[in-house]
Each structure stands twice: as structure tokens, then as C-alpha cells.
C-alpha positions, 0 to 999 in steps of 0.5 A: 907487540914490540917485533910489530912496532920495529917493524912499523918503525922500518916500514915508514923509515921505508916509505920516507926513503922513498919520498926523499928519494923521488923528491931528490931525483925531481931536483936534480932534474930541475937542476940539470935543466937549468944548467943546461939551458945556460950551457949546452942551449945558451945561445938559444936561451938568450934568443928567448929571453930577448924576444920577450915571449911573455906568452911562453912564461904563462903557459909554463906556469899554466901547465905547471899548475895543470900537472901539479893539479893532476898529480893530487888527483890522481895520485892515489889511482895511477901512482906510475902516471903521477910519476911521469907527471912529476918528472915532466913538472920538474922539468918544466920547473927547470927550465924557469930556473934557467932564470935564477941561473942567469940572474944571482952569481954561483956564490949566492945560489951555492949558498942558499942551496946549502943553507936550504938543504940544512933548513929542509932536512932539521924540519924534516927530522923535527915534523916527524920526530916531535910529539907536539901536533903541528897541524895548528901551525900549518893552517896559520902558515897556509893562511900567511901563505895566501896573505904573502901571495896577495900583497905580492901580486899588489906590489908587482905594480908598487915595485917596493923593494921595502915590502919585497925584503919582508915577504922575503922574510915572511915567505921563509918562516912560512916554508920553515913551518910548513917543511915540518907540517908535510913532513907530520902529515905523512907521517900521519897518513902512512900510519893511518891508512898506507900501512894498513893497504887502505891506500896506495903507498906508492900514490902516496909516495909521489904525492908527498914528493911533491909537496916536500919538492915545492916546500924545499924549492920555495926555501930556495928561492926564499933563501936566494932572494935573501942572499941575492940582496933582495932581487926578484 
């Protein structure tokens, strides 16, 4: 019985490998995007951004959404073209990026990078090693997510850089919360049904590197925004 649990213990340190592995290599992708487009492509990019082509943003956030949909759907049947769709998302992420790049200094991104990275991997470690079920406080950060989400698309038009300081704030909690949720539910799922072959651990593996992927972007930019002196 013990010989069967270390080997359990292996196996998922295994799998979370993985995942931590594909969610680093989706940031790095992003990363080197972004720089390049405000190097190598800078004069090109200025181009863009002072032509005011609002219809590029909107369909890279449409096709963002779209991959992101696909890749929960068919993550579990076509593990090899859910990750060639989560390549191409974090590409795509990369160049909105080019954004953040351009408007915060090196100092602030390099600061809420690390304090990211320091927040991500305590959560991590505190979802998957604590005996208390966290799935109470997921489903009231989810909710606080989609209350965060209104009030900004309200104050788009308000303009309020007072509401804008406490939804950064609020968004950091909820990201915080929700690090150490992801990390429990995998951990959950693989026991359940990726040891056991009922599912594709390999499926199972991109899926969870998307989900960590957006909870540690959404630090950062959380983060960012806080050290930036609230700028959006």
C-alpha cells in the first residue's frame, strides 16, 4: 500500500511538471513576442498603434476568446491540436502585450513580474498541499470576478481612477484565490480520473496550463497596474 502511494505522489508530481512546464513555455512565448514587436518590429508597431486600428484589437480579443473556447472543448479529445492552439494564444497574447511593454517602465514590469512569480508559486504550493477544500472560496472569487468585470466595463465610460485603484486591488485578491483554487482542482482531477486512464492526462495537461497561464497573466497585470500607479 505505501510502494502504491509514493508511486501516486511521483506520478502527479509528474503531471504538475508538465503543466508548470507548458504554462512556462506559453509565457516565454508571450514574453519574446512582446519584446520583439517593441525592438526588432518597432517602427512597424508604431505604425499600428498611430493608425488607431481599433478593429485589430477586437479581433485579437476575438480570436483570443475563440482559441481559448476551443481549447476547453477539446482538450481531452485532441491533446496535440489543443496544444498548438495554446501556443498560437499565447502568441497572440504576446503581441497585446506589446502594449504593456511600451506604456510601464522596466522597473515596474520587472517588479510586478517577480512579485507575480512569488504570489503564483505560494499559491500553488498552498492549493495543492492544504487539506482544507477551497472550492467554497473559488465559487465566491468567480463570482467577485464577474462583479469586477462589470463595474469596469461601467467605468470605461466613468473614467474613475478612484474605482479603477479598488478593482485593482479586488482583482489581485480574486487571482490570489483563484491560483490556489486551479491548482486544488487538478490536483483533484488527475487523482480522480488521470491516474486512473478515465481521461487523457495529456488533455488534461494543456488544459491546466491554461488555466494557471491566465491566473499568473492576470497577477501580472494586476500587479502591474498597482505598481504602475494605477494606469490602465
Amino acid at each position: 500500500m505505501e510502494e502504491r502511494r509514493v508511486v501516486n505522489v511521483d506520478s502527479e508530481a509528474r503531471f504538475f511538471s508538465k503543466v508548470y512546464g507548458l504554462m512556462a513555455v506559453g509565457v516565454g512565448i508571450s514574453a519574446l513576442i512582446a519584446v520583439l514587436m517593441v525592438t526588432v518590429f518597432k517602427a512597424q508597431t508604431y505604425t499600428i498603434l498611430s493608425s488607431g486600428s481599433s478593429w485589430m484589437v477586437w479581433g485579437l480579443m476575438i480570436a483570443e476568446l475563440i482559441l481559448v473556447v476551443q481549447i476547453s472543448r477539446r482538450s481531452m479529445k485532441n491533446p496535440t491540436a489543443s496544444l498548438a492552439m495554446f501556443v498560437a494564444y499565447a502568441a497572440l497574447n504576446g503581441l497585446t502585450f506589446t502594449a504593456v511593454l511600451l506604456v510601464y517602465n522596466i522597473g515596474e514590469i520587472g517588479a510586478a513580474f517577480a512579485s507575480s512569480a512569488l504570489v503564483f508559486i505560494a499559491m500553488s504550493i498552498y492549493g495543492r498541499m492544504t487539506k482544507n477544500n477551497l472550492s467554497g472560496f473559488g465559487k465566491f472569487a468567480m463570482m467577485g470576478l464577474i462583479g469586477v468585470i462589470i463595474v469596469s466595463l461601467v467605468n470605461f465610460f466613468m473614467a474613475s481612477a478612484a474605482i479603477s485603484y479598488f478593482l485593482s486591488y479586488a482583482m489581485l485578491i480574486i487571482f490570489i484565490i483563484l491560483t490556489a483554487w486551479d491548482n486544488q482542482k487538478l490536483s483533484m482531477m488527475y487523482r480522480q480520473y488521470g491516474a486512473t486512464g478515465e481521461i487523457s492526462v495529456s488533455g488534461l495537461a494543456v488544459m491546466g496550463a491554461l488555466t494557471l497561464y491566465l491566473d499568473f497573466v492576470n497577477l501580472f497585470l494586476t500587479m502591474l497596474q498597482i505598481f504602475g500607479g494605477g494606469r490602465d
